[in-house]
N, C-alpha and C positions, 0 to 999 in steps of 0.2 A: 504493500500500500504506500508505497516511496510518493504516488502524486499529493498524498494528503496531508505532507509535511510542509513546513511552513514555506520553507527552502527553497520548495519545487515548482518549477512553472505554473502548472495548472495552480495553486494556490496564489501565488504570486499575480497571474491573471486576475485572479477573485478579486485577493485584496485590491489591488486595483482599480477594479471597477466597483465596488465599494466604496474607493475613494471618490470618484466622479464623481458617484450619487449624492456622497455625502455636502460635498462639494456644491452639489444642483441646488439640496435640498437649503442649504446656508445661505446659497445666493435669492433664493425665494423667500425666505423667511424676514433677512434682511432689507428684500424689496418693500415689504408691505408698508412703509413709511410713505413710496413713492418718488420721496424728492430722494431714498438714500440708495437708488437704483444704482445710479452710476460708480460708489465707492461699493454696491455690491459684487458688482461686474468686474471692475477692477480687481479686487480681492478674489474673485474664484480664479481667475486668467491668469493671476500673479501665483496661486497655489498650484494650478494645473500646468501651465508653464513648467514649473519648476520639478514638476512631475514628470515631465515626460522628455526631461530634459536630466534626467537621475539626479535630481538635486534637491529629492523631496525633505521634509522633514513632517511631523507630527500636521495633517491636517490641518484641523482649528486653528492652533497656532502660527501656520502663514498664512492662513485665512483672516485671523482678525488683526496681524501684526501689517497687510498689506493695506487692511481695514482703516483703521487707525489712521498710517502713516500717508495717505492718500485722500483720505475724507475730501480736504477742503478742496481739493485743486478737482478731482474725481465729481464731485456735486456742482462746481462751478461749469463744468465741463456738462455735464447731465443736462443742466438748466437750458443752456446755451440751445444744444441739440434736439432738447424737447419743446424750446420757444421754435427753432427754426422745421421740426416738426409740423406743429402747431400752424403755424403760416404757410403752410404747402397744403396742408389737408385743408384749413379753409377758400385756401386761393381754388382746391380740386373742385371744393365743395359749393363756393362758386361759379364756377366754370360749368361740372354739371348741369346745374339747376339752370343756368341760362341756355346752354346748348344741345345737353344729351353727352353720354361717351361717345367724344369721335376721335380715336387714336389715328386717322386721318386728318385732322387740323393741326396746322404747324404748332401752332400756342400747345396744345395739349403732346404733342409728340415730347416738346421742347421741355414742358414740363412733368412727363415719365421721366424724359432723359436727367433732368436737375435733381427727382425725388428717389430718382434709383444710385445715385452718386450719392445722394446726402446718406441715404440708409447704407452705404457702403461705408464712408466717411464713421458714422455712428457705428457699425460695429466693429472698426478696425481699431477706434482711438483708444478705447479702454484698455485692452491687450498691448497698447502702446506705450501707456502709460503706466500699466502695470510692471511695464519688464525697463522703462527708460526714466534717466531725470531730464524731464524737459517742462517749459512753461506751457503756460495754458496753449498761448499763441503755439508753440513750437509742436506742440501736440498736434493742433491741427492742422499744422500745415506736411506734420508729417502723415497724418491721416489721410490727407489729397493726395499724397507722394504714392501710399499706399494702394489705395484703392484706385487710383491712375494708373499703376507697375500692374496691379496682379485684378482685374475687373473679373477674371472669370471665379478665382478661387471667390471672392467675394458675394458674388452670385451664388457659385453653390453654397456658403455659408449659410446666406439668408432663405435661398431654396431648403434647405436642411431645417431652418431652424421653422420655417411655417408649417414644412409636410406634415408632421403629427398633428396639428390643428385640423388638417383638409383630409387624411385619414381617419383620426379620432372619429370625426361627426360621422363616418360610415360604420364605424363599429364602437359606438359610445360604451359597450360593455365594458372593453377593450382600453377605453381613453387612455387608462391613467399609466398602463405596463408600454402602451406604446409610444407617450407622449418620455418617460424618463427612459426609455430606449432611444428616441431619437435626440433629445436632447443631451444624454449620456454620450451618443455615437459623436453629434456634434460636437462636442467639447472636446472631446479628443481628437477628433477630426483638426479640428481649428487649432487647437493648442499645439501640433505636431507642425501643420502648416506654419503657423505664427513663427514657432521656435526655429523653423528653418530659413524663415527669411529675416528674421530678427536677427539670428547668424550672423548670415551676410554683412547685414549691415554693424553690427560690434567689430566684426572683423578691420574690413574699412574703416572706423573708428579708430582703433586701433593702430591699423596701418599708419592714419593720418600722423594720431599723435607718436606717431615713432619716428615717422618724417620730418615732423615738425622739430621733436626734439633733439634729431641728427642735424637741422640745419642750424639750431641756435648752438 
């Protein structure tokens, strides 16, 4: 029975995905404030990151240590993204009601194209912020960088992250084991993605400051 030791892959597997869930369930719990979304998001991405990148340590612990030390900058960032949010669904929600969906009108084409970058922008910054020190500003402007480089992973992120909603309502028995499987899948999905282009980019950091400090 060597699989059922702690040691052993298949165990290891487990705990693992154990940890995701637990991970899921922290960042939901944490949400129900509303305004505390964004240092919740940050906080699971900064634990799962660091997860799938063998640098874990004790769950909670870099859950609420990422919590904490990101709050303010994390919430200001939240605000920002849920005002500009905000302003696009009622610009849709105007548009709409005056014309009907015509994803044939340039104006409506134009603003798909603006509301599928902003929701790209929104779900790249937190994982940005979770693994980088940057200012508010600098976050976002690396968040355009991001979702500009890689639009397709981005797409499937947010593809990912709706499917269990538009499966769920066909097997609502069903809702709850398939909505923490796909959000389980996604986070590790994304968090692997993240870590490898987050990579890249420390690297070149890195490189820079090496150059730098060769020519001084």
């Amino acid at each position: 029975m060597g699989f059922l030791r702690y040691d052993s892959d298949a165990m290891q597997a487990v705990s693992r995905a154990a940890d995701f869930i637990i991970l899921i369930l922290l960042c939901v719990v944490c949400s129900v404030p509303i305004i505390t979304i964004g240092a919740s998001v940050t906080a699971m991405y900064y634990a799962a990151l660091r997860m799938v990148r063998r640098e874990e340590g004790p769950v909670f612990r870099m859950y609420f240590k990422s919590f904490r030390e990101n709050f303010r900058q994390a919430t200001v960032i939240w605000l920002i993204c849920l005002a500009a949010m905000a302003l696009l669904g009622y610009d849709w929600l105007l548009t709409v009601e005056r014309s009907g969906l015509q994803l044939t009108s340039p104006y409506q084409l134009i603003l798909l194209v603006v509301t599928v970058f902003v929701l790209m922008m929104v779900y790249c910054i937190f994982p940005i912020l979770s693994r980088f020190q940057v200012t508010i500003g600098g976050a976002f402007k690396t968040a355009f960088t991001f979702a500009y480089i890689h639009p397709l992973q981005m797409l499937a992120v947010i593809a990912a992250t709706i499917a269990p909603y538009y499966i769920g309502t066909h097997y609502l028995r069903w809702f709850l084991g398939i909505w923490v499987f796909f959000v389980g899948f996604t986070l590790y999905f994304s968090a692997g993605m993240y870590a490898k282009y987050f990579k890249v980019l420390e690297d070149r950091f890195l490189q820079s400051e090496t150059e730098g400090s060769e020519e001084v």
